[in-house]
N, C-alpha and C positions, 0 to 999 in steps of 0.2 A: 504494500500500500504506500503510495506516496505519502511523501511526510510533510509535506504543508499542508496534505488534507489531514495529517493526527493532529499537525499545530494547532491548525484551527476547530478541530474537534475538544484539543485540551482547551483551546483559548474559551470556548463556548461554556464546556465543565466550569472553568474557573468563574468565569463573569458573568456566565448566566445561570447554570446551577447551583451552584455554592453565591454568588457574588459577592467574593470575599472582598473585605474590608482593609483601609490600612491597620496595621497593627494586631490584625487575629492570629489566632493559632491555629493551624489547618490539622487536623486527622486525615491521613488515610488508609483505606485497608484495602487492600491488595492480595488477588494472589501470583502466583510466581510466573505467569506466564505471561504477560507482557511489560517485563520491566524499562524496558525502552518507552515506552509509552509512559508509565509511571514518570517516570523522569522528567517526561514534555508534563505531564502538571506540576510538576514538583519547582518544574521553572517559571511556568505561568502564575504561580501561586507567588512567589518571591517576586515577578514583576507587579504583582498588584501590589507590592508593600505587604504582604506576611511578614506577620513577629517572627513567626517557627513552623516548619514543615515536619511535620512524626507520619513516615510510614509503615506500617503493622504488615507484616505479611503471613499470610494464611497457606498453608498444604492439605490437603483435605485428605491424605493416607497419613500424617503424623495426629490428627484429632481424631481419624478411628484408632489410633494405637493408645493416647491418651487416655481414652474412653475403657480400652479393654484393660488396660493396667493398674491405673489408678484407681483408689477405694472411694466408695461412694462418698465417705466423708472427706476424703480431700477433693475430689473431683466438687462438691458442692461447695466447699468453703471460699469465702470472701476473707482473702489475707488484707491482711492491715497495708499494704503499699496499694492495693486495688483499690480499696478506700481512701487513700490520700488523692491518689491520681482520680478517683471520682469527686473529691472534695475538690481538685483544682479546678476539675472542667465545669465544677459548678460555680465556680468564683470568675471565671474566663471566657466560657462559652464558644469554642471554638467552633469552625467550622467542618464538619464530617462529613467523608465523603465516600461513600462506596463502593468498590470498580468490582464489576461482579463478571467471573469468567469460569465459574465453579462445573464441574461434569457431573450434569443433570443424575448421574447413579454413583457419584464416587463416594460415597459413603454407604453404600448398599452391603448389607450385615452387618453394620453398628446393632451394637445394645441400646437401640431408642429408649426402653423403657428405664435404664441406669440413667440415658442423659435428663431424660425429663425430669425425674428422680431429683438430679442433682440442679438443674435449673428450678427448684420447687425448692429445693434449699438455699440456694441464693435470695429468691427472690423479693422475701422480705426485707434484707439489708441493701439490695441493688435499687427498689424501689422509691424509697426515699431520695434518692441522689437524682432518679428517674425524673420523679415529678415536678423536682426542683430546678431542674434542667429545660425542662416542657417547656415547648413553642419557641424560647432563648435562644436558638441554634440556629444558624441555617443547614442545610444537611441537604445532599444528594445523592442520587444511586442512579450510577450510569454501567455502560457496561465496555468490556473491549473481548477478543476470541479467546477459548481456551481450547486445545489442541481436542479435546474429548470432546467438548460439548458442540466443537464443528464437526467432526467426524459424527457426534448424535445426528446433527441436522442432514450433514451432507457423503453419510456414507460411501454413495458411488463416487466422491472424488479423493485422491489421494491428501496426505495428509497439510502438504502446505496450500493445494487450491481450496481446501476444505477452509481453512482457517481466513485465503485472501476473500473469498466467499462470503463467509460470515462478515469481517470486516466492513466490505461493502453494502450488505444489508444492513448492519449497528451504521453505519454513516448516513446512509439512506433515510431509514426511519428515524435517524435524529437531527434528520433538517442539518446534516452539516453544508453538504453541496450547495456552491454559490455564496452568498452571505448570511452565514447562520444564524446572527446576531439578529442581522433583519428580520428573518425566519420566522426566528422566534418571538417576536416583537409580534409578529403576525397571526402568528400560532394563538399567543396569549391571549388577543383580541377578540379571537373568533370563540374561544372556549370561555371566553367569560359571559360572550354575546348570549352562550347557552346556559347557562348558568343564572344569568340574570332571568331568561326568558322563564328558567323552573323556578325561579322564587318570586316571579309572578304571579307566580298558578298559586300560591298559599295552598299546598298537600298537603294533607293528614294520612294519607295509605298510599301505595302502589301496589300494585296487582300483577304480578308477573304469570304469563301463560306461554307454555309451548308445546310443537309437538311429540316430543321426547317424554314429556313426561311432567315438567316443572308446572307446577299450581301453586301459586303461594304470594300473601298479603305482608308486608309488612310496613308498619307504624310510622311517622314521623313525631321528631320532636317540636314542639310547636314553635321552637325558639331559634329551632337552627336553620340553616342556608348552607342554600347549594355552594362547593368550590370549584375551581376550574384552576388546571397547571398549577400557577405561580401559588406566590403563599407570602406572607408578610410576618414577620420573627418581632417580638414583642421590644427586639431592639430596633425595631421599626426599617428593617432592610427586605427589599422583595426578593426573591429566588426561587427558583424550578426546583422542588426534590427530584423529578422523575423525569429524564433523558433517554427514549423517548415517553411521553404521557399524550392519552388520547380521552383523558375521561374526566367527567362533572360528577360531581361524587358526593355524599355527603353520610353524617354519621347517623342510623334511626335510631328509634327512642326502645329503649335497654328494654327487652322483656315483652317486645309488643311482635311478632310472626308468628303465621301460622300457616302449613301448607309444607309442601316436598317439592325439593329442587334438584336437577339432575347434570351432570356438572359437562360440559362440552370440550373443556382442552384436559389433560394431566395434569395435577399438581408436582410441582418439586420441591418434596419438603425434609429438610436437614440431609439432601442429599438424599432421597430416595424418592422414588415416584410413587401418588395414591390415581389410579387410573379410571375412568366409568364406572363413579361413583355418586352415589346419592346422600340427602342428608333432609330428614326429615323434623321440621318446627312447629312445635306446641308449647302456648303459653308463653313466645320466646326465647325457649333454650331447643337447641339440638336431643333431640328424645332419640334418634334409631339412625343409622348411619350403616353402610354399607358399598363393597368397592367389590370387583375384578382385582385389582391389582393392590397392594396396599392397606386393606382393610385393618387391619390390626393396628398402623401405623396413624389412620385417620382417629381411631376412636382412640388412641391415645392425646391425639391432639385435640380434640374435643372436651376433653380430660384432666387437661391441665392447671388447670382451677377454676372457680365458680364462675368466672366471665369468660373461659375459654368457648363453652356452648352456645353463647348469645354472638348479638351482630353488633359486630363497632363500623360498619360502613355498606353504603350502597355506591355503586359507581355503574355508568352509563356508559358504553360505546359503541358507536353504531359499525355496522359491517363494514360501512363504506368509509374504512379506516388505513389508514398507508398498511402498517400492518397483517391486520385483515384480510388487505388485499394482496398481500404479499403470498398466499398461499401456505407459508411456512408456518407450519410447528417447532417453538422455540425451544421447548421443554423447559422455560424460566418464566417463572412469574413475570416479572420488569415487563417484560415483551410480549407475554401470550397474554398480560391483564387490560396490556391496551389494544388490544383483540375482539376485544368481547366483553358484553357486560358480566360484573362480576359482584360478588358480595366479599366481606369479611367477615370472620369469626375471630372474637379477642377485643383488644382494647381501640373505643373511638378515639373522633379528635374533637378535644376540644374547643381546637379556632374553629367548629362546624357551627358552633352557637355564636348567633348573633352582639355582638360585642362585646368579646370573648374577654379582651383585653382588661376590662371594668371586673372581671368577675373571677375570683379564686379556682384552682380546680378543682377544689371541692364543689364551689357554687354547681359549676357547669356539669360533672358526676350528679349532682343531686338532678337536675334537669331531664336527666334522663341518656347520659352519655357513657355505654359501656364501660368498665374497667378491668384489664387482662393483663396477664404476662405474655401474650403470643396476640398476636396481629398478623393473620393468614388468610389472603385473597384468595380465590376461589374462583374460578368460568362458569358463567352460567350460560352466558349468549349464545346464537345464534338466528340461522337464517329463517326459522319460524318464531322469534320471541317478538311476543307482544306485551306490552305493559302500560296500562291505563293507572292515572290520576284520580286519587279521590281527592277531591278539591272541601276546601273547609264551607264553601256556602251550597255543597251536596251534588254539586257537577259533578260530573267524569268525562276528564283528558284524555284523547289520545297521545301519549308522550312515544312508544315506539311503535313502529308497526312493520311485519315482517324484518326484526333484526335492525330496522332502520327509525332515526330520530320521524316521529309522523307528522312534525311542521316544518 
């Protein structure tokens, strides 16, 4: 891949998804497979006047080894330096950024049930540093190839055009071609255009149908608003988490679905995939769940604690999405969520409520905003989903119809 097209792909990361500030402190994580790349942000980062650059790097055969080795009780402990270092980023706020190239099965035969285990023992002392943190940040999740996860997509080609492949597709659906910057200026516009037009409509339910199978209502909070792409950090700075994002989204009200939904792409989760799977909502929690592929894996994340069974998000995308229309199955959330409509299970957001800024997170939780240690999107969409508005003065919108936005 040409490398003025990575510059300007980092330059985009930097200043458009993160758009780091003078004087911040960037996080990144990384894994090992495009450190050249790494490096083009790690410069872009320091042209924008970065205090400090920290990159973390990940291998995904030394954390199934961790996993198998380690005692449940050290695997779950929160050592006293992880707590200083979370005590910083809560005094500093830096900007995180996530470069995601992970192989859709490399962690296939891990002891899920030890990690959860052991993330169920963190999570009350990780929590607190969590909350305190909430919304302060700017934060992104972009992605670049990883030699596996091209070879998932693009089997029939050998191993480097598999990767130059993928490349041009991540470039593609991230609006880098041409003027990015523009792009995205452009992007933003049009996705808030929709966003605005759904909090118009003042919903109290949506009604999702299709012909696979999915039936199912769920709730709005009366407080909250739809979002679109961008997002504003309570230090008052705009930025993209999601490079690429195709969806208007927002968080429903804790406790309110009901109906079975039937899932349209593969999940990829902790490194293992849950495949044509269903998950069915009563009362607003997950009650019965079931996969082809995965099952065992789902109902452990379902499982995770008392908000892991509920919805911390709805998000919208219609078929006629770069994406989408890409044909490709990504086997990565990032990429197959802006796909297709999709839901969350785990924890909302609370810049989803209406001025958000004025209000504690506790206020916004008590309002009706999910609270989880896990935050996991899910496909629902496709080419027969239709999904009607219940509007608060007793209308019903058409908001999709066949797969597609219906105004």
């Amino acid at each position: 891949m040409k490398k003025s097209l990575l510059r300007d792909y980092a330059h985009l990361i930097v200043h458009c998804g993160l758009n780091v500030q003078k004087g911040q402190e960037v996080q990144i994580f990384a894994g090992l497979d495009q450190p050249e790349f790494v490096k083009l942000v790690v410069e872009e980062c320091y042209k924008a006047k970065a205090r400090k650059v920290t990159v973390e790097w990940n291998y995904q055969p030394l954390e199934k080894i961790h996993v198998r080795h380690q005692s449940l009780k050290t695997l779950g402990a929160v050592e006293e330096w992880e707590k200083a270092r979370q005590e910083h980023f809560c005094q500093t706020h830096p900007c995180r950024l996530k470069l995601m190239s992970e192989d859709p099965d490399g962690l296939k035969g891990m002891n899920t049930a030890k990690l959860a285990k052991a993330k169920q023992m963190q999570y009350p002392i990780v929590k607190s540093y969590r909350d305190r943190r909430d919304n302060w940040e700017q934060w992104c999740i972009a992605a670049v190839p990883g030699v596996a996860w091209a070879k998932k997509m693009f089997p029939e080609l050998p191993k480097g055009k598999a990767v130059e492949k993928l490349w041009e597709v991540i470039l593609t659906t991230s609006r880098v071609y041409g003027d990015p910057i523009a792009n995205w200026a452009e992007h933003n516009a049009k996705m808030q255009a929709n966003a605005d037009h759904m909090n118009s409509l003042n919903i109290t339910s949506l009604h999702y149908t299709a012909d696979n199978g999915t039936d199912f209502t769920v709730g709005m909070i009366p407080e909250a608003i739809w979002r679109a792409a961008g997002d504003t950090s309570l230090q008052g700075i705009f930025f993209n988490p999601n490079i690429p994002t195709e969806e208007v989204f927002i968080s429903p009200m804790k406790g309110v679905a009901e109906g079975i939904v039937y899932s349209s792409k593969p999940l990829s989760y902790q490194g293992q995939l849950i495949d044509n799977f269903w998950i069915r909502f009563e009362n607003g929690r997950a009650v019965e769940s079931g996969a082809e592929q995965g099952a065992d894996l789902l109902k452990t994340m379902l499982e995770m604690d008392e908000g892991s069974a509920m919805l911390g998000e709805c998000a919208l995308v219609p078929q006629k999405s770069p994406i989408a229309e890409s044909g490709l199955l990504f086997y990565n959330t990032l990429f197959d969520e802006n796909a297709a409509c999709h839901l969350a299970v785990g924890t909302g957001f609370p810049d989803t409520i209406r001025d958000f800024d004025k209000k504690t997170l506790e206020e916004c939780r008590a309002l009706g905003i999910n609270e989880s240690m896990i935050h996991v999107d899910f496909m629902i969409g496709c080419d027969s989903m239709n999904i009607d508005a219940i509007c608060a003065d007793g209308s019903t919108v058409a908001i999709f119809r066949n797969g597609n936005w219906a105004f």
